[in-house]
N, C-alpha and C positions, 0 to 999 in steps of 0.2 A: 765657386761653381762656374763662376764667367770663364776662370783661365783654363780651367778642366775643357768646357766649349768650345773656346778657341783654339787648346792644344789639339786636343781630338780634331778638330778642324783642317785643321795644316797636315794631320797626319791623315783622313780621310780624301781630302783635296789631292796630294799631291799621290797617292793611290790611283784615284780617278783619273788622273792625268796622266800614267804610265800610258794610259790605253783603255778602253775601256772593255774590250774582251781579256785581257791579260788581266785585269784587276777582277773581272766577274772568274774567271778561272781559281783566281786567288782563293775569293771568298768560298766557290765551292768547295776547294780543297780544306778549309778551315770548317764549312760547315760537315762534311762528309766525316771528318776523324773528332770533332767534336775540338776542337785543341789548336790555339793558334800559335806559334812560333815567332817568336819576334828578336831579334840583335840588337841587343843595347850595348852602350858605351859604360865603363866601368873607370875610365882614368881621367874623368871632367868635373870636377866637382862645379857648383852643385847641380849639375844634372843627370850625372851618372855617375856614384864610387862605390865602394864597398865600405860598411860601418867596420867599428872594431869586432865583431863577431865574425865577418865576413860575405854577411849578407849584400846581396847590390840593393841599395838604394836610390834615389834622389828623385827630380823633379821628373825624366824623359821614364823610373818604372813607375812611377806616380798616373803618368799618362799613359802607357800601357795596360797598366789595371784600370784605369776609365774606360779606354778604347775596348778592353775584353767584357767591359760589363756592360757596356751598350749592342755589343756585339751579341752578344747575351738573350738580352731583351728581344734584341730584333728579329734574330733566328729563334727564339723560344727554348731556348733551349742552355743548360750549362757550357760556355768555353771554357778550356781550360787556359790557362798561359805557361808557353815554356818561353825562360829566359837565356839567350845564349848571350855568354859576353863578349864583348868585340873592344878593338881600338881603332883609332881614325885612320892606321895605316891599311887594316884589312876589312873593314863593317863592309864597303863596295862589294869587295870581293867574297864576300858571304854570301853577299846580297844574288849577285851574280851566278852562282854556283848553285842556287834553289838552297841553303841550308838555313833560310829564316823566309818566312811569308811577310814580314812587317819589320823594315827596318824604320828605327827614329833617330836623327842624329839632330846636332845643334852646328849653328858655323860657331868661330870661335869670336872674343869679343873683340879683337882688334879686325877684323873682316866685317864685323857688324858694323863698326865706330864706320871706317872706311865705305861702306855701302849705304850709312844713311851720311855722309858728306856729300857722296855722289847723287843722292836725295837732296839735296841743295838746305841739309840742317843745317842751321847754326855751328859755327865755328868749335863755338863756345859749350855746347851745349854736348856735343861732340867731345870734345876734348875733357867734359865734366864726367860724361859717362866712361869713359876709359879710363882715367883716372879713378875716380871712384872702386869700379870694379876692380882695379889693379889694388888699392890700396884697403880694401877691405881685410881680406886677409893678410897683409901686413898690418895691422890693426889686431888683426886675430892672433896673430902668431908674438907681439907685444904685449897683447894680456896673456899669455899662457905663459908670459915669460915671466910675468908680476905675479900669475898667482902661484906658479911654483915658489919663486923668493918667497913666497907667504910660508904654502908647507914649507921651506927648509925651515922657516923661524919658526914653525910649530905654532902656525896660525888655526885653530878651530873656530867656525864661525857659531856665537849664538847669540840668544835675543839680549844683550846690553851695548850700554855704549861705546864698550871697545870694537865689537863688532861692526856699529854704527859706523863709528871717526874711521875704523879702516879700511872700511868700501869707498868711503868718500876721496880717502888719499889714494886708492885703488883708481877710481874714475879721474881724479884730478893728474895722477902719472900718466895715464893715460893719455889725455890729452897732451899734457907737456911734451911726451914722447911722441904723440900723433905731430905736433907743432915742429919740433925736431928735425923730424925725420923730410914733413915735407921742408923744409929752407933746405936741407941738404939736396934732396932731388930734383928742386927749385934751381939750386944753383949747379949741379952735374948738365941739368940739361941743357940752360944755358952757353956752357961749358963747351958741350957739344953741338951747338950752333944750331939749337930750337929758336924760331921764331915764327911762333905761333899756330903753326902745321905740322898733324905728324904724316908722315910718309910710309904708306903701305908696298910693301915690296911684292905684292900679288897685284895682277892687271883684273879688268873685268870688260870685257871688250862687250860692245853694245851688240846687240844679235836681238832681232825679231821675234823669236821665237821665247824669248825673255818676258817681251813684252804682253805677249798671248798665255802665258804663264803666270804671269800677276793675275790679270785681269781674272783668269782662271781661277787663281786662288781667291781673289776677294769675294768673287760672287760666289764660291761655293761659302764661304765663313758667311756672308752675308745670309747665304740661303738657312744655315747650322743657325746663326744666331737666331731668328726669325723663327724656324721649327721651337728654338729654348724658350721662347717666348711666350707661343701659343700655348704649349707646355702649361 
């Protein structure tokens, strides 16, 4: 419930801060046809993909069905949600064109790693969360790899012990290969003359108005948390 508040938050905040007559325009427009219109991303897992059926998914329509059901509540009345899908080359350009009232996007996570170093994080701390996040789905895509060799060998899993012993060598591959795989990108990096920094090829130039833009945003989260509270 917290990150639902917080997502809503950030997506509320930065609303408010286009302007505050363009953003009341927005809402009338949303309240008048009953029906909000929002551009999601479709090619980021996990916050925006399409499942195997083809539905969109993930964390950013997760937070648009919160944002349309609070919207809901507040105006009395049912929003609908329409989903357009977008990609990072064009969401802007949607945005711009009037053919979504509520864009959501996410930055990516090597701009994130890179903007909390410029936060003066930890090096270390830093360089765990990019990693991580990179190696998760290589992790992922290593057990699908194990448990297909399972079905080739006409693995059925049920409740005895062979089922038992062969999860366990399932998880213990696992790691072996998780082990594996980092010495080898351990030593590429190296290779490529990593010493202890990664280097972002995107600038972030200091600008003013940056700054009045945080401050913007925390105290509106703060004001959201505070309302969930009283709640």
């Amino acid at each position: 419930m917290m990150m639902k508040t917080l997502g809503t938050g950030l997506v509320l905040a930065a609303t408010l801060f286009t302007g505050s007559a363009q953003a009341g325009k927005i809402l009338d427009k949303i309240n008048d046809r009953a029906e909000m219109v929002a551009c999601i991303k479709v090619d980021y897992r996990p916050f925006g993909y399409r499942s195997p059926n083809g539905d969109m998914i993930g964390l950013e329509h997760d937070l648009m069905e919160d944002l349309r059901a609070r919207l809901s509540s507040k105006l009395g009345k049912e929003i609908k949600l329409e989903k357009i899908p977008v990609i990072a080359a064009n969401r802007i350009q949607f945005l711009e064109q009037g053919k979504c009232d509520v864009l959501v996007a996410t930055m990516t996570v090597d701009t994130l790693g890179h903007s909390l170093n410029r936060l003066r994080l930890p090096d270390k701390m830093v360089h765990l969360l990019l990693i991580t996040y990179r190696y998760l789905f290589v992790i992922e895509q290593e057990y699908q790899r194990l448990v297909r060799a399972m079905k080739i060998r006409n693995f059925h899993p049920k409740t005895n012990l062979h089922s038992y012993r062969t999860y366990a060598y399932l998880v213990g591959m696992l790691f072996v290969r998780a082990s594996e795989r980092a010495r080898r990108v351990h030593s590429a990096m190296i290779c490529r003359g990593f010493h202890g920094r990664f280097i972002s090829l995107r600038s972030f130039p200091r600008n003013p108005l940056n700054l009045v833009f945080g401050l913007g945003i925390i105290i509106s989260l703060a004001l959201l948390i505070m309302l969930e509270w009283v709640k």
